[in-house]
C-alpha positions as CSV (number, residue, x, y, z in Angstrom):
1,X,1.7,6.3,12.9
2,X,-1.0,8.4,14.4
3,X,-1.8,10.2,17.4
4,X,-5.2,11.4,16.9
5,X,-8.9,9.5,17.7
6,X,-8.9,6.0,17.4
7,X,-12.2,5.2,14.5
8,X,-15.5,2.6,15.3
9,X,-14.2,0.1,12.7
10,X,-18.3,-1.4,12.1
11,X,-18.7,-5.0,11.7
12,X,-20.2,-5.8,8.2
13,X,-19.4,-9.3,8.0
14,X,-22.9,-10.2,8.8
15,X,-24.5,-8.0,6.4
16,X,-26.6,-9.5,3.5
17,X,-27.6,-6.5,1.5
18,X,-25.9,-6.9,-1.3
19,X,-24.3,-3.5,-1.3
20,X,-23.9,-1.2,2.0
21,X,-23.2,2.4,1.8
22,X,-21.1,4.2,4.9
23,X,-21.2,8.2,5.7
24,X,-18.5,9.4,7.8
25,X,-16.8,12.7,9.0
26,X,-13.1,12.0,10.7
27,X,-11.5,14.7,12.2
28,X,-8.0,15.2,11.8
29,X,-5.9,12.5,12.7
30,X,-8.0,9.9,12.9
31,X,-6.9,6.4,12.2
32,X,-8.3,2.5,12.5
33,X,-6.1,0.0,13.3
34,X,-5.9,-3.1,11.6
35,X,-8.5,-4.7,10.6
36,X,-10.3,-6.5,7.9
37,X,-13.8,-7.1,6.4
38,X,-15.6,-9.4,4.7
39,X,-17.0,-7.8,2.1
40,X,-14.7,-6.2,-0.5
41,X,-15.0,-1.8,-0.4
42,X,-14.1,1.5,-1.8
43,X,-12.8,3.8,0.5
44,X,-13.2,7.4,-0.8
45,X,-12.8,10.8,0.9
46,X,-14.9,14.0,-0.8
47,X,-12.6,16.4,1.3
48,X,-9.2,15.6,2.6
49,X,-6.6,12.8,2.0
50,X,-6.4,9.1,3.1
51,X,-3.7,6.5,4.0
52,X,-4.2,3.1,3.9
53,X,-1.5,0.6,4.7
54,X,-2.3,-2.8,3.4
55,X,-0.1,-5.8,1.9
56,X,2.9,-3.9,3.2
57,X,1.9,-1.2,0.8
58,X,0.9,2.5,1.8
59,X,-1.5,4.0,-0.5
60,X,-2.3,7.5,-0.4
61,X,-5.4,9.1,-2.3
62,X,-6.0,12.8,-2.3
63,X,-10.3,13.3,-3.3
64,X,-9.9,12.2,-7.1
65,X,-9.2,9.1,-6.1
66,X,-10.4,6.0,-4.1
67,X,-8.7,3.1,-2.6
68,X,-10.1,-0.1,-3.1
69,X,-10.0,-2.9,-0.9
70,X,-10.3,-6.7,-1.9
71,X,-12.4,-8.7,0.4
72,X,-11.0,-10.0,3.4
73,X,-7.8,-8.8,3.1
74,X,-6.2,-6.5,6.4
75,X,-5.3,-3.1,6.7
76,X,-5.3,0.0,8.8
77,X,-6.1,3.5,7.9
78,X,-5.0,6.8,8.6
79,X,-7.0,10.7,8.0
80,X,-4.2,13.2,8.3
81,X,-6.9,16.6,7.9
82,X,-11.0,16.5,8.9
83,X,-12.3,14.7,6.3
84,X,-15.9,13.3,5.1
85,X,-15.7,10.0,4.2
86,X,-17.8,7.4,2.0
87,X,-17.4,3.9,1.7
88,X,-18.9,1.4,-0.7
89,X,-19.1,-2.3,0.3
90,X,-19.8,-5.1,-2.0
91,X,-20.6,-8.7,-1.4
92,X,-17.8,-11.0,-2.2
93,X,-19.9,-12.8,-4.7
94,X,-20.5,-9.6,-6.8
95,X,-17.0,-8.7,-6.7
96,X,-16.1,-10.6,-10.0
97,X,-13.9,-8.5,-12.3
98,X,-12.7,-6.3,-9.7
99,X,-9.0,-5.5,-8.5
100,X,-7.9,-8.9,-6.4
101,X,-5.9,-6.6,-4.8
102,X,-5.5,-3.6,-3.0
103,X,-5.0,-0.4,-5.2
104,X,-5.6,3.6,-5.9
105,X,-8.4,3.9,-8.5
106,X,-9.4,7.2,-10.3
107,X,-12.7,8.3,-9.0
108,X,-15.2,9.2,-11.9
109,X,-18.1,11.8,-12.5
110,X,-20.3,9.1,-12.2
111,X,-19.6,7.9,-9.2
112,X,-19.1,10.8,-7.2
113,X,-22.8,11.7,-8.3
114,X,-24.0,8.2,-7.1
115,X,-22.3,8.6,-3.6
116,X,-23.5,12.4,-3.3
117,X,-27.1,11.1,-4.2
118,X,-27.0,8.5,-2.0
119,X,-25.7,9.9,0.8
120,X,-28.1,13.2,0.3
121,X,-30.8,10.5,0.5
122,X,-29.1,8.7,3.8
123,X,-29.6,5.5,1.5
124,X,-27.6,2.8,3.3
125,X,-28.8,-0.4,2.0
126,X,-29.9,0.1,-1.8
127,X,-32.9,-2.2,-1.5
128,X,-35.6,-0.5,-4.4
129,X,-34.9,-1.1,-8.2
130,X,-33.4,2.0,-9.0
131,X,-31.3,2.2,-6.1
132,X,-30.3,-1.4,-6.8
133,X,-29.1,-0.3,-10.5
134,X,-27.2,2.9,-9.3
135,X,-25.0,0.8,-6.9
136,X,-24.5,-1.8,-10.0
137,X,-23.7,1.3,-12.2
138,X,-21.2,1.9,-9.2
139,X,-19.2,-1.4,-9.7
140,X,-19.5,-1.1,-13.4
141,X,-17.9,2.1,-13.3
142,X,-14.9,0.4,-10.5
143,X,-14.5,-2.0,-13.3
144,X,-14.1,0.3,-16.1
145,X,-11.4,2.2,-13.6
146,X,-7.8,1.6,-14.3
147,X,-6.0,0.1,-11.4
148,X,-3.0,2.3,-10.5
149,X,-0.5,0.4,-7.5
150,X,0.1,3.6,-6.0
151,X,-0.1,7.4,-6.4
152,X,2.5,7.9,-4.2
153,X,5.0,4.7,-4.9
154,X,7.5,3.5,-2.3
155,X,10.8,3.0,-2.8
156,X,13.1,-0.2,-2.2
157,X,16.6,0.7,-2.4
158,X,18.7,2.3,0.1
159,X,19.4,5.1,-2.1
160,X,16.3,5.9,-3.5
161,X,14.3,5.7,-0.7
162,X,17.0,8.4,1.1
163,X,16.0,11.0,-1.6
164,X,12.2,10.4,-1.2
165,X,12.3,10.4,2.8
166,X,14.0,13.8,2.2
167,X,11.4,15.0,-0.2
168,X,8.9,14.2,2.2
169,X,10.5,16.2,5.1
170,X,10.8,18.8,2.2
171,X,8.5,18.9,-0.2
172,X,9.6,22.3,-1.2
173,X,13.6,21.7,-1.6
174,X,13.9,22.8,-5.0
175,X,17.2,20.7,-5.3
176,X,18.0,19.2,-9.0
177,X,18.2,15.4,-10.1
178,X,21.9,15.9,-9.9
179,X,22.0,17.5,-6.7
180,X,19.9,14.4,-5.1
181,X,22.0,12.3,-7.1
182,X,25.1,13.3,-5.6
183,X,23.4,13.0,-2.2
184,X,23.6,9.6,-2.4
185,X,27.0,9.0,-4.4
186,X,25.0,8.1,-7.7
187,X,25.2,9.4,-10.9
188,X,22.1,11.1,-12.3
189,X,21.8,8.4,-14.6
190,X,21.7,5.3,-11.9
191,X,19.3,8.0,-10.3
192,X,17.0,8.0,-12.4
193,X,17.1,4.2,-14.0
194,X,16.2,3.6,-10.0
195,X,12.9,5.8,-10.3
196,X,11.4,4.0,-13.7
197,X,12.4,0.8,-11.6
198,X,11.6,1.2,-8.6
199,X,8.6,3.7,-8.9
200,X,7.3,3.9,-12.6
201,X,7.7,7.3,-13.3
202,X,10.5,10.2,-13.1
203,X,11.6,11.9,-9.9
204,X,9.9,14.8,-11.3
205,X,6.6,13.8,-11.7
206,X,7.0,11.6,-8.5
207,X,7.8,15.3,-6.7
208,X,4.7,16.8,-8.2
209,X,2.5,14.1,-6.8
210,X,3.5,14.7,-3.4
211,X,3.7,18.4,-3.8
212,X,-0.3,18.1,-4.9
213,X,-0.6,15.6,-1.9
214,X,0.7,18.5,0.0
215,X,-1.2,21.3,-1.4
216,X,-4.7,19.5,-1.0
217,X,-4.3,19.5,2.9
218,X,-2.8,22.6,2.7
219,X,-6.0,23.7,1.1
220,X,-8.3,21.9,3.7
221,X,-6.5,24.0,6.3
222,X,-7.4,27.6,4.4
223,X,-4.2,28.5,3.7
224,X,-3.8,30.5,0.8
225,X,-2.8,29.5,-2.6
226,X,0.5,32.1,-2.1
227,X,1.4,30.7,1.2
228,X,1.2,27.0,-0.3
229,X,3.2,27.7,-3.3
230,X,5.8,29.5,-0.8
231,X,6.1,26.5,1.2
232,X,6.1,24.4,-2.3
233,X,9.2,25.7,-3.4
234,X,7.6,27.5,-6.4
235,X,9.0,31.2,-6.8
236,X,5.2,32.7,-8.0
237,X,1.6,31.5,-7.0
238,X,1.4,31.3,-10.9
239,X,3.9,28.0,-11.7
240,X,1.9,26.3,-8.8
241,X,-1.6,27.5,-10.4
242,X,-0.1,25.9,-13.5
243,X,0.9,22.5,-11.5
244,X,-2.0,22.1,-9.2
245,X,-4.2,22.4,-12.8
246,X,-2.2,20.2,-14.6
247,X,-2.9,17.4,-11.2
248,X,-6.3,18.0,-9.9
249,X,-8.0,19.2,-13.8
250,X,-9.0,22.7,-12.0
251,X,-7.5,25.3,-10.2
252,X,-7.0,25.3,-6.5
253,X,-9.7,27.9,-5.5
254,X,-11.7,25.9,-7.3
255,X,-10.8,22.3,-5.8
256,X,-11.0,24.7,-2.5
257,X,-14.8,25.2,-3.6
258,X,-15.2,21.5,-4.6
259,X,-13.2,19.1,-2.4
260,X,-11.1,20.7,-0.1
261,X,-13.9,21.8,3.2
262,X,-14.5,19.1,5.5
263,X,-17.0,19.5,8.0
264,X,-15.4,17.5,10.9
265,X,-13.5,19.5,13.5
């Protein structure tokens, strides 16, 4: 799956601290291989996307999102662009209420304001009162989140799973339901009844997903926001304005400013 430096995976398992922070910087194409850790954690990336493959799922969270990870349980990462990374770990005792298994959750205000505090503060082991409370605020607030299985779901049949490999390869194919349908000898309605199956949601909205997936590197690499809506498929840097808005809540200079300049090389 990946090509690029191989990550120190740290051994936590003997930690006590109730909560342990992690700072990181990846570079692009970094991965881990599998491995697991005691203590359950959320693995969040301020600049840049994430893979994770875990209980032969692959979830993929662009910076609005985290991917949490129930304790003990295996998986291997993988950073396509530089990216700076934060994890939070939490005791499996204190882990009550919390996803049981692996998933994408949304990433709130509050939390990115706890991490960026924390880390501003190199506070690795919360250990005073306050600190103590911010880091329970923390898994209040990864309570409170909505569990979502994927923000990229896999397909299982043949047919489907054809379509979305060649939406990967072209994210910018500006192809109609019924053209993909008749790509794999299914009518559009069959096509479609396999997306709300299979994936939850439309091909549509699937397509956008990965086109912001798409557009977020694309950013982290400085290419333009004409350029990425070229290569998008979208015929004026306006209708992908419109789309990356509608995904990220702002528009892409903006996300530029906010999420998308990692500092690793």
């Amino acid at each position: 799956m990946a090509t690029g430096q191989a990550l120190k995976i740290h051994d936590v398992d003997a930690e006590t601290a109730p909560y342990l922070v992690r700072y990181d910087e990846f570079a692009a194409g970094s991965f881990a291989d599998a491995h697991s850790h005691r203590p359950g954690h959320l693995n969040y990336t301020s600049h840049g996307t994430m893979t994770i493959v875990t209980q032969g799922r692959s979830l993929v969270a662009p910076p609005q999102y985290g991917i949490w990870i129930p304790p003990a349980v295996e998986h291997n990462c993988y950073v396509p662009q530089a990216a700076v990374y934060r994890s939070f770990y939490v005791q499996p005792a204190l882990c009550g209420g919390l996803p049981r298994q692996a998933c994408i959750i949304r990433i709130s205000a509050i939390v990115r304001s706890i991490l960026a505090d924390l880390a501003q503060r190199d506070i690795r082991r919360p250990a005073t009162a306050e600190d103590l409370r911010l880091a329970e605020v923390m898994v209040d607030q990864l309570r409170l989140a909505p569990p979502e299985h994927s923000f990229l779901p896999a397909a299982q049949s043949k047919a489907l799973l054809t379509v979305l490999d060649a939406l990967k390869a072209e994210p910018g194919s500006r192809r109609t339901m019924a053209d993909w349908a008749a790509s794999v000898h299914l009518t559009e309605r069959t096509l479609a009844r396999h997306c709300h199956q299979e994936l939850g949601m439309g091909l549509a909205e699937w397509r956008q997903r990965l086109r912001h997936l798409c557009a977020v590197d694309a950013l982290g690499q400085g290419q333009t926001v004409q350029e990425i809506a070229f290569d998008l498929g979208y015929s004026t840097a306006s209708a992908f304005i419109a789309m990356f808005q509608r995904a990220a809540g702002m528009p892409p200079e903006q996300f530029r400013r906010e999420f998308g300049s990692a500092v690793a090389e």
